[in-house]
N, C-alpha and C positions, 0 to 999 in steps of 0.2 A: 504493500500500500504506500509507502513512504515513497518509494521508488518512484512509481506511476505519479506520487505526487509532486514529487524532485523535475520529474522531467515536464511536465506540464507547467510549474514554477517555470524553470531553463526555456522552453520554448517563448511562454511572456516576457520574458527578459529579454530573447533574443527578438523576438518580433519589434519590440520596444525600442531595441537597439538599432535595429534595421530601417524603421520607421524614423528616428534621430538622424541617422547616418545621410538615408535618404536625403531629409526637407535639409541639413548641413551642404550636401553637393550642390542639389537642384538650386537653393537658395540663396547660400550663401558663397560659394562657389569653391567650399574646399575641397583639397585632393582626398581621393580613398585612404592613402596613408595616411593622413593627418587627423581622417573620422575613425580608422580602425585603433590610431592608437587613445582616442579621446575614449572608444569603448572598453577598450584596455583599464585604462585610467578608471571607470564609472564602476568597470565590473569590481574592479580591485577595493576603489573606494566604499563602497556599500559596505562591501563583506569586511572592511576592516573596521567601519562605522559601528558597524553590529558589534564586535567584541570591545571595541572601547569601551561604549555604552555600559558594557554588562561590570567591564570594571570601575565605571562611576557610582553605578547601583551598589558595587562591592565596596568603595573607598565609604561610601555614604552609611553603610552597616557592617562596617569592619568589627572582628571583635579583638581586643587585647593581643598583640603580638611579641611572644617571649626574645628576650635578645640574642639569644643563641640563633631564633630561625629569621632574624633581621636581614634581609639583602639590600646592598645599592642602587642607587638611581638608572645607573645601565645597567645592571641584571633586570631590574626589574621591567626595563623599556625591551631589552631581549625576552622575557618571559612572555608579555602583549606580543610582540611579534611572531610569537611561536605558536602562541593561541591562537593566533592569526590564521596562519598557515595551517594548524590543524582544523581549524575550521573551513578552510577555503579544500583541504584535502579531503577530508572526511563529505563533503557536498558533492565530490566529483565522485568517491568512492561507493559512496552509499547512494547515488545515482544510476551507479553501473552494475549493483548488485546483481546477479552472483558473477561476475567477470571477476574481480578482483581476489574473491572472497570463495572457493570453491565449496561444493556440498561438501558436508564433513565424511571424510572417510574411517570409521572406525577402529582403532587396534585395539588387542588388550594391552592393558599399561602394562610400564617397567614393572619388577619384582620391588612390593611395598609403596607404588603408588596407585594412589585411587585418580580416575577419570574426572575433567574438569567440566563444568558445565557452564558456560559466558553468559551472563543475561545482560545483554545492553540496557541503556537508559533510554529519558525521555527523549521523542522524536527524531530516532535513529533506527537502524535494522542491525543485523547482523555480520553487517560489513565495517562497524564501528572497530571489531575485533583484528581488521586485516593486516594491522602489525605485530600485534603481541602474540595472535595465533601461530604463528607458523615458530616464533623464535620458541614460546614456551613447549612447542612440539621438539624441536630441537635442542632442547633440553630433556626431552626423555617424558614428559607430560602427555596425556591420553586428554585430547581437547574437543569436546562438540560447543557446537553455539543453538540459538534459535535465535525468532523475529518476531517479536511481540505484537499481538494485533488483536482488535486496532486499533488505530496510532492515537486517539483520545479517550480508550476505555477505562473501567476500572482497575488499578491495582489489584484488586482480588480477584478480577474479571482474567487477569493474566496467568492465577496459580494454577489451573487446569492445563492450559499449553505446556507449564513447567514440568507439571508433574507426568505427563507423558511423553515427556524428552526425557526427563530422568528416567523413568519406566524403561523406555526403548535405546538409553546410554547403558544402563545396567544389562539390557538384556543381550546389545550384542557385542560388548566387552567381558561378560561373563562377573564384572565386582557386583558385590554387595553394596557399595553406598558408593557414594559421589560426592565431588567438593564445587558445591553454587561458591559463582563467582558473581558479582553484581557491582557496576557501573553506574551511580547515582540513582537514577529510580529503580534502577536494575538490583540494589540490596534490599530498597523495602519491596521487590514482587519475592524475591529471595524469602524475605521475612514471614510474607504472607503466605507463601507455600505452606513453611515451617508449619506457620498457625491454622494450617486447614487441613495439611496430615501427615504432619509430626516429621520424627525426624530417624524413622526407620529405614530413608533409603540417603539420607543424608550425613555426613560428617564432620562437615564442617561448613561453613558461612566464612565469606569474606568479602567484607563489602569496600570499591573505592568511589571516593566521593560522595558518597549516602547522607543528602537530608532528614537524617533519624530524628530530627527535631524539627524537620522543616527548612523552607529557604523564602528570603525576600521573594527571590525572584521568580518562586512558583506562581505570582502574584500577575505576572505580565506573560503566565503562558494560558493555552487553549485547552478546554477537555476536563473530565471529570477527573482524570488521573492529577492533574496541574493543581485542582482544586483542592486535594487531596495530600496534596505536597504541601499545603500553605502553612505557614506556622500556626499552631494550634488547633488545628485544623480536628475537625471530630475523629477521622478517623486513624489521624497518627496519635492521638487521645486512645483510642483503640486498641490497635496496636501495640502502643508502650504497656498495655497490660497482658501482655503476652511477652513475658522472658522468651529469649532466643535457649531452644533447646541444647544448642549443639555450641562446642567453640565457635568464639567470634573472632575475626580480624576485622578490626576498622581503620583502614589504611585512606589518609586523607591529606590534602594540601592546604597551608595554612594562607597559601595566597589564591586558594580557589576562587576564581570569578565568578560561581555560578550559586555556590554553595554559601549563602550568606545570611548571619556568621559563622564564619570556616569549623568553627567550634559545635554548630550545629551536627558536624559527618562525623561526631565523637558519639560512641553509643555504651552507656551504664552497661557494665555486667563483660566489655568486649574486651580484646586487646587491643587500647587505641597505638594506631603509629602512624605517627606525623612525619611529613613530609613539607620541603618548601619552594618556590621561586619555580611550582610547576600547576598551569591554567586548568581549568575542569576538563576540556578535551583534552589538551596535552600530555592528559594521562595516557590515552590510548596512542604513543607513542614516545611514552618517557622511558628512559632505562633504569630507571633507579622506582620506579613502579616495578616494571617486569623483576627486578633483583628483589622488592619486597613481595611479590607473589611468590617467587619460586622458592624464598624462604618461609614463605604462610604456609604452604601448598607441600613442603615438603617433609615424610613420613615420619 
């Protein structure tokens, strides 16, 4: 669904473009290079407009930051730019789904490790995963994903998909339980699995970037799921009265743009670990994420 919806998004843009380019020639009498590179310029500027924004929302409900995870003004102007880019990447990726991102092929895992299970976040597929899968596979990890759908339902609306990827992970790897991995909204469908049945095929939870308390910014998104994200929201009220059966990792960025405040991705009862000077998407291609998974993840 995201997909079909990416590329319908990308065609109005381009129509739009095309349209601009146009009444520039006919009218004003510039050259095609000079229109192609202004779209250049428009496309880039939007998409980079878009994550500044979210770091305004961020600076505006920052919470307390320890001195230890303190960065400088150019790291921190490299971290936006990175955000940047994984934003501008992840549009192209998750556009082109399953191109990038192939059907999962099954193995049985190494000896003592259990099968990993990706649950992407909000308003993304399963091609959010297309860097970290293949490296955590080449570390010897047994990796499936899925695609949450759809793209503005409930959170609990999403535990049935899960649990029948879990179901058909376990059955044709041959393990007993599996380790949910989950990506912002992707830890509380994680959660909500947990609390709808239990944690007989699970063994662990690991959640990055998870609004376990909520975020500003679920505030300016679409959908029942978004609603649901909001701070205080009734059903993360809910929720938090449902213990996490199983160990917790809650692996989170203290300069999260999305997750605000960053303190919010910290969950009671978990092992919180913090991370810094890396953006909400960013995680899906940060190294020092992948280095705290393979040590959550590993036997």
């Amino acid at each position: 669904m995201l997909a079909r919806l990416l590329r319908l998004l990308l065609l109005f843009e381009s129509f739009a473009y095309f349209f601009l380019g146009l009444m520039l020639v006919k009218l004003a009498g510039w050259t095609p290079t000079r229109v192609l590179m202004l779209i250049i310029l428009l496309a880039l500027a939007w998409r980079t407009w878009a994550i500044l924004f979210t770091y305004v929302i961020a600076f505006l409900s920052r919470s307390p930051l320890p001195a230890e995870y303190r960065i400088g003004v150019f790291r921190q102007l490299l971290e936006a730019l990175h955000e940047v880019g994984a934003f501008g990447v992840l549009l192209v990726i998750e556009l082109l789904d399953p191109i990038f991102l192939k059907p999962d092929a099954q193995s049985k895992p190494s000896d003592g490790q259990m099968p990993l299970l990706l649950i992407h976040g909000y308003c993304c597929n399963r091609s959010f995963w297309w860097w970290l899968k293949p490296r955590l596979e080449a570390r010897g990890r047994c990796v499936a994903t899925l695609t949450l759908e759809p793209l503005y339902g409930s959170i609990d609306g999403y535990s049935e998909l899960v649990a029948r990827r879990v179901n058909a992970l376990c059955r044709d790897t041959g393990a007993q339980q599996v380790i949910l991995v989950g990506h912002s909204m992707g830890g509380l469908v994680g959660r909500a699995y947990l609390r709808r049945y239990g944690e007989m095929r699970v063994a662990r939870l690991i959640t990055l970037g998870t609004p376990h308390q909520g975020s500003v910014m679920a505030g300016l998104g679409l959908g029942r799921n978004a609603r649901e994200m909001e701070q205080g929201s009734s059903w993360l009220r809910d929720l938090a009265k449902s213990p996490v059966p199983v160990p917790c990792f809650a692996i989170y960025s203290l300069h999260d743009n999305f997750i605000r405040p960053q303190i919010s991705a910290m969950l009671s009862g978990a092992e919180n670990h913090a991370l810094a000077g890396i953006g909400h998407l960013a995680m899906s291609v940060s190294p020092a994420v992948l280095e705290a998974l393979l040590s959550a993840t590993s036997s």
